[in-house]
C-alpha positions in Angstrom: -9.7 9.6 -56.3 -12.4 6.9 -55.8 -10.0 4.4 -57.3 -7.4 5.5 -54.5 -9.4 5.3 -52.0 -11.0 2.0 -53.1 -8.0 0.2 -53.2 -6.7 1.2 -49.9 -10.1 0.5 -48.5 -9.4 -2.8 -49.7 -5.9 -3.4 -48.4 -6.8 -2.2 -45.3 -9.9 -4.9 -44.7 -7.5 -7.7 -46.6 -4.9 -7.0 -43.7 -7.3 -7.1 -40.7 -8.9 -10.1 -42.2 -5.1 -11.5 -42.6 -3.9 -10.7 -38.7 -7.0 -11.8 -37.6 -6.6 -15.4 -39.4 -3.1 -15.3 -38.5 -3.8 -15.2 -34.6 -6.5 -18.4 -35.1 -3.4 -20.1 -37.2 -0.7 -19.1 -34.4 -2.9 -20.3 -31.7 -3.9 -23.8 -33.2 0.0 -23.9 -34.0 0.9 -23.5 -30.5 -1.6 -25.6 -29.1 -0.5 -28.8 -31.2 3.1 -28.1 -30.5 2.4 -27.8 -26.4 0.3 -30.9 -26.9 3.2 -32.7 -28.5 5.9 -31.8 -26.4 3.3 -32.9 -22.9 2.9 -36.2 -24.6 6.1 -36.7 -25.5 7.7 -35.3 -21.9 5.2 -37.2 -20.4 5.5 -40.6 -21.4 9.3 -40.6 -21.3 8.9 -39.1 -17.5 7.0 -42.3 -16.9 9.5 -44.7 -18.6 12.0 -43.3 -16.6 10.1 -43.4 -13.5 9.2 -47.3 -14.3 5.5 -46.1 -13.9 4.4 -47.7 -17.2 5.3 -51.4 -16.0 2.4 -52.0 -14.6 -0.1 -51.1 -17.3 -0.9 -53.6 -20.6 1.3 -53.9 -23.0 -0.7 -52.2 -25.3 -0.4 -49.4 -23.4 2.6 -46.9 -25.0 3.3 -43.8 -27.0 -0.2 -43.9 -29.0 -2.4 -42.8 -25.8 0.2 -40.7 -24.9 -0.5 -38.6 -28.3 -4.0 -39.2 -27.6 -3.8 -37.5 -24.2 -1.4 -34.3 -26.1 -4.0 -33.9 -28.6 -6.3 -33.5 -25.7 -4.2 -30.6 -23.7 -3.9 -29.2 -27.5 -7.6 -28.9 -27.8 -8.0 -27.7 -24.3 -4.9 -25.1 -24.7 -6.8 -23.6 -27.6 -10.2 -23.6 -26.0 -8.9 -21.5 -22.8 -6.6 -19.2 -25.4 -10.0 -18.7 -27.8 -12.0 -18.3 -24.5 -9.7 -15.9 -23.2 -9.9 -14.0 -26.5 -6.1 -14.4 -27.2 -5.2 -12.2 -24.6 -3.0 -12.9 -21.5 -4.5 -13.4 -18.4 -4.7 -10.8 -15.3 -1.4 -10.6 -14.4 0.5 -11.2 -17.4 -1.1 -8.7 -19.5 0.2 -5.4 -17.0 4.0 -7.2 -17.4 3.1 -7.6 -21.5 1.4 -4.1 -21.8 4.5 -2.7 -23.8 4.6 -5.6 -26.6 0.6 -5.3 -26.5 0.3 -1.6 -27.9 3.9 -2.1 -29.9 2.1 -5.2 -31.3 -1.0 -2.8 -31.9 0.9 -0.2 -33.7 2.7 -2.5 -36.0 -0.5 -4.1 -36.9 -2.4 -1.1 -38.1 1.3 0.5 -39.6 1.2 -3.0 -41.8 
C-alpha cells in the first residue's frame, strides 16, 4: 500500500505544481496579448486621428510595441500583485466560477 499511496502522493503534488505554473503561464499570456492589442489600437487610433503628423519620422509602430510591452509588464505586475485574484468587486460577481474553478482543480 506504500506504493499506492506514494504514487498518488506524487500525482497530487505534480498537479498543484502544474495549475500553479499554469496560472504564472496564463497571466504572462494575457499580459503580452493586452499589451499587443493597446499598441496596436493605439497607434492606429492616432493615425486616424492625424495625431502622429507632428512627431519625427522615426516615430511609428516600433515605440508603439515599446509602449504595449510596457502595459504587458505592468498588467502582469498588478495581476501577480493582486495574487491572481479579481479585485473587490469583481470577485463577489465571479464567486461561483471561483469555487467551481476550486473544485475542478483538486477533482483533476
Amino acid at each position: 500500500w506504500a506504493e499506492v499511496v506514494t504514487r498518488w502522493l506524487v500525482r497530487t503534488v505534480s498537479v498543484s505544481v502544474a495549475w500553479f505554473l499554469a496560472r504564472y503561464i496564463s497571466a504572462a499570456h494575457s499580459a503580452i496579448r493586452g499589451g499587443d492589442m493597446f499598441a496596436r489600437e493605439s497607434y492606429g487610433l492616432c493615425k486616424r486621428k492625424g495625431w502622429l503628423k507632428d512627431f519625427p519620422a522615426w516615430f511609428g509602430k516600433d515605440q508603439f510595441k515599446i509602449a504595449g510591452w510596457v502595459v504587458a509588464f505592468l498588467g502582469f505586475a498588478a495581476q501577480f500583485r493582486m495574487g491572481f485574484r479579481a479585485p473587490f468587486p469583481l470577485n463577489l460577481l465571479m464567486l461561483p466560477a471561483q469555487f467551481l474553478e476550486s473544485v475542478i482543480q483538486w477533482m483533476v
